[in-house]
C-alpha positions in Angstrom: 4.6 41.8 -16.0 2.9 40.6 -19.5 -0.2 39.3 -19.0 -2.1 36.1 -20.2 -5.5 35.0 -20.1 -4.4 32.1 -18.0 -2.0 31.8 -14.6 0.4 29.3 -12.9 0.6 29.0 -9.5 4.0 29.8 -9.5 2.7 33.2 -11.5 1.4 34.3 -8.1 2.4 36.0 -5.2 1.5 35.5 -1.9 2.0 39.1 0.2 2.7 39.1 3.9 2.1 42.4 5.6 2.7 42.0 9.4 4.8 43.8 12.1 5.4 40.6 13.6 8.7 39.3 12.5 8.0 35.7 13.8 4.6 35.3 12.4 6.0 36.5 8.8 9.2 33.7 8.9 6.8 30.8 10.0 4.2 32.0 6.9 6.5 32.2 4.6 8.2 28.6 5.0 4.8 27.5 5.5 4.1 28.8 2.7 6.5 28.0 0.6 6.5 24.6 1.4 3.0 24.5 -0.3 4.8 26.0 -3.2 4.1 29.2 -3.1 5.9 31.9 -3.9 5.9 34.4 -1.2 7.3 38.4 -0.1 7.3 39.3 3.3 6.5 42.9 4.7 7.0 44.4 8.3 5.5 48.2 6.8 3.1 49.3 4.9 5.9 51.9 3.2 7.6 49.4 1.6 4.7 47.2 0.4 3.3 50.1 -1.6 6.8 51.0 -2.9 7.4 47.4 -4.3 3.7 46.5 -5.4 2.9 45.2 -8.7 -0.8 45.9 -9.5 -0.4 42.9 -12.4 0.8 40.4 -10.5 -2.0 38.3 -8.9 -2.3 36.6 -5.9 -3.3 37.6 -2.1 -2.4 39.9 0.8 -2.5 38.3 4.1 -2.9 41.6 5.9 -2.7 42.4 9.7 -5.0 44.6 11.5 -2.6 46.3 13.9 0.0 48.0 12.5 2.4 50.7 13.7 2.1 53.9 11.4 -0.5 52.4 9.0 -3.3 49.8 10.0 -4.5 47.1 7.9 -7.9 49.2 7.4 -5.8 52.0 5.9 -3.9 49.8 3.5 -7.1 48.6 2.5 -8.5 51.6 2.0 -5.2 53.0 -0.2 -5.5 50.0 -2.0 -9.1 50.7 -2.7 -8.2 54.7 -3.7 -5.4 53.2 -6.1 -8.0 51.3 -7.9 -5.5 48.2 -7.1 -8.6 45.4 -6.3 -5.7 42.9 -5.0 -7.2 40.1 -2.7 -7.2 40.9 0.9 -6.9 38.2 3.7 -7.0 39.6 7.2 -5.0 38.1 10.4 -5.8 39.8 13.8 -4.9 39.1 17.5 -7.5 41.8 18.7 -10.3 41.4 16.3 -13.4 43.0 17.4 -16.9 42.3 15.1 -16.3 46.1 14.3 -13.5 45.7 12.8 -13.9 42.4 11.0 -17.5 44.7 10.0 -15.5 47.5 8.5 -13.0 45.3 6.4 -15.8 43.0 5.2 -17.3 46.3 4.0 -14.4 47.6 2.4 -13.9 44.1 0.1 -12.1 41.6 2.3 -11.9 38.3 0.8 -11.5 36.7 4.8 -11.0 37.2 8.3 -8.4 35.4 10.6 -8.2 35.8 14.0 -4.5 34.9 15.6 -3.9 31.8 16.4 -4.6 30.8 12.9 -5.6 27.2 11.9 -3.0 26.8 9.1 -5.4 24.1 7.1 -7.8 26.7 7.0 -5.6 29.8 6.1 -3.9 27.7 3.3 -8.1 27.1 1.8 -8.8 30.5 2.0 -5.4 31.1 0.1 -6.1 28.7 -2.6 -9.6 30.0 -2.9 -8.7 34.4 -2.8 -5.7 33.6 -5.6 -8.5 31.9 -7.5 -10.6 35.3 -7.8 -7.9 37.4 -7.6 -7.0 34.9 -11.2 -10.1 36.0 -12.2 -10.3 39.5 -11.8 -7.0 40.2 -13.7 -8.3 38.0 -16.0 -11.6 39.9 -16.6 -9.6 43.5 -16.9 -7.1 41.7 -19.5 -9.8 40.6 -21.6 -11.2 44.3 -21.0 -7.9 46.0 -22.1 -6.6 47.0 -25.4 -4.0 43.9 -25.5 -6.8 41.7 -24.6 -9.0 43.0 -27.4 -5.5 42.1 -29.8 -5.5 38.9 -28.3 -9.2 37.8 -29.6 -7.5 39.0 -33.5 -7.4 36.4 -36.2 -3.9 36.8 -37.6 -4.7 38.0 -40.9 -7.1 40.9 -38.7 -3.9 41.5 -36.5 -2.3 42.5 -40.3 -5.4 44.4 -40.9 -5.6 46.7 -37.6 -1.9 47.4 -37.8 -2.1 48.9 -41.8 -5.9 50.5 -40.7 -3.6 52.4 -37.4 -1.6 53.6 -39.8 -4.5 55.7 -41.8 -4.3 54.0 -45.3 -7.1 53.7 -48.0 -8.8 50.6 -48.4 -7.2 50.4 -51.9 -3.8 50.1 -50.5 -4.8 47.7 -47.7 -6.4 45.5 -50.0 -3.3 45.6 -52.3 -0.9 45.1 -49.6 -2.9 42.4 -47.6 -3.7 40.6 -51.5 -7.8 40.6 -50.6 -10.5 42.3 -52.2 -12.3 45.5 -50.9 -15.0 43.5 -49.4 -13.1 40.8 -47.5 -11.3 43.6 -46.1 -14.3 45.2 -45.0 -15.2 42.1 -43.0 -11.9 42.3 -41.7 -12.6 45.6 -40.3 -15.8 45.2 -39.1 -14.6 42.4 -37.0 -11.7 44.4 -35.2 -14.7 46.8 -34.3 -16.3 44.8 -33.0 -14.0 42.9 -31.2 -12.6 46.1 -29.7 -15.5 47.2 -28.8 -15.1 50.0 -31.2 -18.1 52.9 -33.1 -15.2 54.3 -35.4 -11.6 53.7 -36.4 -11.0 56.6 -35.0 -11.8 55.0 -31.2 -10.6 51.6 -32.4 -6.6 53.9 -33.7 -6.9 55.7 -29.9 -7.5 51.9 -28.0 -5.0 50.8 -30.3 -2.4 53.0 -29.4 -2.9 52.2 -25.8 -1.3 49.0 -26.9 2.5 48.5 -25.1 5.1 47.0 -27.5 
């Protein structure tokens, strides 16, 4: 998924992890009535397999789970680096538990029944920093950094990748030796760059 520094709601997904196949139906057309978009999950297997770390939104995740708890996803979430919201729903939840998943970064803690009013807030309000976190590592990546480019920089970067001499820039790019030293100072600095050497190897991280 390419990423902006902004996102629609309907650029969000809104994960349901649960073994309880009635609980996930009624969420989702809740849910979706609220117009969100929504994918439903009865195993953890199957979650992991189809997860897209770009894609922002929530996981409404329950505690007791056949094979793999809710603590356990959280904490393969965690080891995969993925920082994805988490929203907890329990039936049995203990001040332990609700302890330990506070600890490990939950976002909130339901316990079953849920109030739907006050699950959909808590929605609204973990997609929000969830936004905000994959905004934050955009603007920390290598196409973030290309994003902050002027134009005429973006021309610049992609003939300094390529290892030419400042004469040949500036004769290609029709600016003197000096503007195109500004030029270059800028993408530096902008990528947070000491050398063209470590502003080419940030570069080439760059997907096209």
């Amino acid at each position: 998924m390419e990423m902006s520094n902004s996102f629609a709601k309907e650029d969000c997904l809104i994960r349901i992890l649960d073994d309880d196949q009635e609980l996930l139906e009624a969420l989702e057309f809740a849910l979706t009535n609220k117009g969100w978009a929504c994918k439903c999950y009865s195993d953890a297997e199957t979650f992991f397999k189809e997860l897209d770390p770009q894609q922002p939104g929530c996981l409404l995740l329950d505690i007791q789970m056949p094979q793999m708890d809710g603590l356990e996803v959280q904490r393969k979430l965690e080891k995969l680096g993925n920082g994805l919201t988490i929203i907890f729903m329990s039936n049995y939840g203990t001040l332990d538990t609700a302890v330990k998943a506070f600890r490990g970064g939950a976002f909130d803690f339901f316990k079953k029944p849920i109030v739907p009013e006050e699950l959909f807030a808590a929605i609204e309000r973990g997609v929000s920093k969830d936004r905000a976190r994959l905004e934050a590592n955009f603007e920390s990546s290598p196409a973030g950094k290309l994003e902050k480019l002027t134009d005429r920089e973006k021309q610049v970067a992609g003939d300094l990748t390529q290892g030419l001499p400042s004469s040949l820039i500036s004769e290609h790019l029709g600016i003197s030796e000096r503007t195109l030293e500004r030029h270059r100072q800028n993408i530096l600095k902008k990528f947070d760059a000491l050398t063209l050497q470590e502003f080419r190897e940030e570069y080439g991280k760059i997907k096209k």
